[in-house]
ZATI-76766 format. One record per residue (C-alpha): residue number from 1; residue in one letter; z, x, y. Coordinates in Angstrom, 2 decimals. Layout:
BEGIN
NUM_a_Z_X_Y
...
end
This chain:
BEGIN
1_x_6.35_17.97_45.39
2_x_2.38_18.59_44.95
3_x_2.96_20.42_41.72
4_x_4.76_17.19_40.28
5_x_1.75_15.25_41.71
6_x_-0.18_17.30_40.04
7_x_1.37_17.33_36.74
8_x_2.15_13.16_36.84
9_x_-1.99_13.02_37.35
10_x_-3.00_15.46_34.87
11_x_-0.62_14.76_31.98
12_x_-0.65_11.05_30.11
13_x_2.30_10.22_27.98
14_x_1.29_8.36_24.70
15_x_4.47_6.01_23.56
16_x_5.91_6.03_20.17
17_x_4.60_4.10_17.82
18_x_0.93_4.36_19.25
19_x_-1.82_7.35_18.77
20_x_-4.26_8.79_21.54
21_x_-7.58_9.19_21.41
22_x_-9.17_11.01_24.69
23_x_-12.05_9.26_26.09
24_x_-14.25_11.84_27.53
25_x_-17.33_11.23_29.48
26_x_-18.70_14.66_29.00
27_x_-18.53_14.66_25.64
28_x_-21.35_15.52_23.97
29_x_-21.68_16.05_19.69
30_x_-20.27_19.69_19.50
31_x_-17.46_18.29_21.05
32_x_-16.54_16.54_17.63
33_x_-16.04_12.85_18.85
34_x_-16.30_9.76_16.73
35_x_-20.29_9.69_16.45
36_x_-22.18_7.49_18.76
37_x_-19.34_7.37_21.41
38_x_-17.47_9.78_23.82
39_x_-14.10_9.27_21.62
40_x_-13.21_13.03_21.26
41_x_-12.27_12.69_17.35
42_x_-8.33_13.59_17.30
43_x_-5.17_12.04_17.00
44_x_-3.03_12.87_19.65
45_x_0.85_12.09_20.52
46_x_3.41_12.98_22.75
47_x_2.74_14.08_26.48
48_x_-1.16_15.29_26.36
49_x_-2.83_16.86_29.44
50_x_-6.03_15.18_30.64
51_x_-9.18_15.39_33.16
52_x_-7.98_12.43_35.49
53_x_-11.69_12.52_36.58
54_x_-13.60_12.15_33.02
55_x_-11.44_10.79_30.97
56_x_-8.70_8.53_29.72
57_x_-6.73_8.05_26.82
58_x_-6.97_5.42_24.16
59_x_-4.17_4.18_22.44
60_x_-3.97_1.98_19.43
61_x_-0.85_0.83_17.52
62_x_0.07_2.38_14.24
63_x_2.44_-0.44_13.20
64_x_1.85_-4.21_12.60
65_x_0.67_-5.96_15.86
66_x_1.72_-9.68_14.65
67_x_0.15_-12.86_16.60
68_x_0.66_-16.53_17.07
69_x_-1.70_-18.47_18.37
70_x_0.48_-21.75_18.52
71_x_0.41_-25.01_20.81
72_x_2.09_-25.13_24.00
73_x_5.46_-27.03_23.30
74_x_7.16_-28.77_26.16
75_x_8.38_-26.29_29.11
76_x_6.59_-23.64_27.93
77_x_4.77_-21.22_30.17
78_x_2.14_-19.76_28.33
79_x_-1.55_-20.59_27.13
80_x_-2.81_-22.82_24.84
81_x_-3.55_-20.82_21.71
82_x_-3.90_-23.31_18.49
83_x_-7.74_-23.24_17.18
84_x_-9.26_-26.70_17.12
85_x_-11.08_-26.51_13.52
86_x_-13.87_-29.16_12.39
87_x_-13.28_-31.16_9.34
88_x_-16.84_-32.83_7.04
89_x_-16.87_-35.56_9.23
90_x_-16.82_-33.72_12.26
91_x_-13.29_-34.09_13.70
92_x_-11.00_-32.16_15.25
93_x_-8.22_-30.73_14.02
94_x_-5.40_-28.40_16.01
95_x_-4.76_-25.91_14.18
96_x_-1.43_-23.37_14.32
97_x_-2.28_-19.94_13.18
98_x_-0.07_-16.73_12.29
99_x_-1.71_-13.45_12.07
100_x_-0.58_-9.77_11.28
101_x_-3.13_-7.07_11.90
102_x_-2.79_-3.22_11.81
103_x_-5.82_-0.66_12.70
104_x_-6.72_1.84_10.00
105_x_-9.48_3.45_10.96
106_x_-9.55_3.87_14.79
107_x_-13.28_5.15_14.50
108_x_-14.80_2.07_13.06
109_x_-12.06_0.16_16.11
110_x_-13.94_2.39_18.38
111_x_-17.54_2.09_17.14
112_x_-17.15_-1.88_17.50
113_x_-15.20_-2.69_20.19
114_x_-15.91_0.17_22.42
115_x_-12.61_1.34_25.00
116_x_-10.69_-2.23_24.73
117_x_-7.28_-2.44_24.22
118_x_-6.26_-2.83_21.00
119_x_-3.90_-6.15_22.24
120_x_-7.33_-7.50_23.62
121_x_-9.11_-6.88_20.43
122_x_-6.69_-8.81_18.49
123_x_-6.35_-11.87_21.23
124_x_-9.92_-12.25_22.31
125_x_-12.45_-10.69_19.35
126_x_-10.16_-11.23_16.16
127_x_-9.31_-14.55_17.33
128_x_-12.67_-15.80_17.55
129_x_-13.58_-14.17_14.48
130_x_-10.66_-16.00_13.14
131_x_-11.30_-19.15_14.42
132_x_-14.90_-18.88_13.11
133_x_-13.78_-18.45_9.30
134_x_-11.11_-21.17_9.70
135_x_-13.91_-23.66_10.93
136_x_-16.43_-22.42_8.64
137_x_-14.06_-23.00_5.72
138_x_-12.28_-26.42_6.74
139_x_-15.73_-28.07_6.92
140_x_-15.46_-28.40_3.24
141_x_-12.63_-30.61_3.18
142_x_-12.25_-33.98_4.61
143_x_-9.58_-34.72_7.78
144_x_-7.78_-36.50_4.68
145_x_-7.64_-33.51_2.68
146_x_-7.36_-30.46_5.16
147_x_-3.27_-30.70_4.72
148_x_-2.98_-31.13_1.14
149_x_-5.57_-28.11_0.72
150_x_-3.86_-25.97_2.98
151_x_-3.20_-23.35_0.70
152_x_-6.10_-22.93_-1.30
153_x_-7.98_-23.04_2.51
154_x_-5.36_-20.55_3.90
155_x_-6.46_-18.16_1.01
156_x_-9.99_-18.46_1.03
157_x_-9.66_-17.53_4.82
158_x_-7.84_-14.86_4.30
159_x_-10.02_-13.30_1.52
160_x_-13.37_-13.89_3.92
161_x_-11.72_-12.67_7.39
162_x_-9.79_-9.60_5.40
163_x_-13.07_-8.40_4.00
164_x_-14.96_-8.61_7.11
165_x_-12.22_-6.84_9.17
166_x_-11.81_-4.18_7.13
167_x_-15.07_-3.15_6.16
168_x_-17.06_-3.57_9.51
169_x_-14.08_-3.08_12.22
170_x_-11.63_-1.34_10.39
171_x_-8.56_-3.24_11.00
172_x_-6.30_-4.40_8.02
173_x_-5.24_-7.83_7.27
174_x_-1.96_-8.10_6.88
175_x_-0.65_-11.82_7.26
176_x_-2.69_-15.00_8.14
177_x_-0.90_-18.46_7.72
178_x_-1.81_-21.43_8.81
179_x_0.84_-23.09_10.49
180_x_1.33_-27.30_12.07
181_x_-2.15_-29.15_11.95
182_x_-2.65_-31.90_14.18
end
């Protein structure tokens, strides 16, 4: 029975579909991790054995992680997610918004965001990143105009928010529509 205690604590399973990366506190340059961090740099899958005392494992998706941050409709149970956006006169505008992310390069993930989880990266930072682009793009368009120029706004957010998440975080834009506006 203590060997299987043993084992349970010392051994991490990493599920399919996801990649490890071991988090080690000791971890010094030599060590080859992700420079500037205590990421030791290597892919790992599978059943991996660990230091339950200095470190943990990092996993990130290596498939599409797709989002939608949507209104609450009537009897559902979960949080209000649609962006409120700014028009040029200054209103408000609720905005539905579908998303489809995948990481590429887990070191640039790492160097920005630090241990997170990848599903709080995407629902906290990339949706406030999002929201910022929307807003910062619908303020050239009047309330009046915002739904006929949906399109042309939809792409000029995607070009602006892909760029930025690629280069600096390292995260690939797959999918960004803007859904109901209200």
């Amino acid at each position: 029975v203590g060997a299987l205690i043993v084992y349970n604590v010392t051994h991490e399973t990493i599920p399919a579909g996801y990649v490890g990366y071991v988090y080690d506190r000791n971890a010094k340059e030599p060590d080859n991790v992700i420079p500037g961090t205590s990421v030791i740099n290597e892919a790992r899958t599978g059943r991996i054995r660990i230091n339950p005392i200095t470190q943990d494992v990092l996993t990130y998706p290596t498939t599409i992680i797709a989002c939608n941050w949507t209104g609450i409709a009537e009897g559902d149970n979960k949080h209000e997610m649609s962006m409120q956006i700014a028009s040029q006169e200054g209103k408000n505008i609720d905005a539905d918004i579908y998303i489809s992310v995948r990481p590429v390069d887990i070191g640039k993930i790492i160097k920005s965001f630090g241990t997170k989880s990848f599903n709080s990266i995407v629902e906290n930072d990339i949706y406030g990143l999002t929201k910022g682009k929307l807003s910062s793009v619908s303020q050239a368009y009047s309330v009046y105009d915002i739904q006929s120029s949906r399109v042309e706004i939809q792409s000029e957010v995607f070009e602006i928010l892909s760029e930025t998440l690629n280069d600096v975080y390292g995260v690939e834009l797959v999918r960004l529509e803007i859904g109901t506006l209200i």
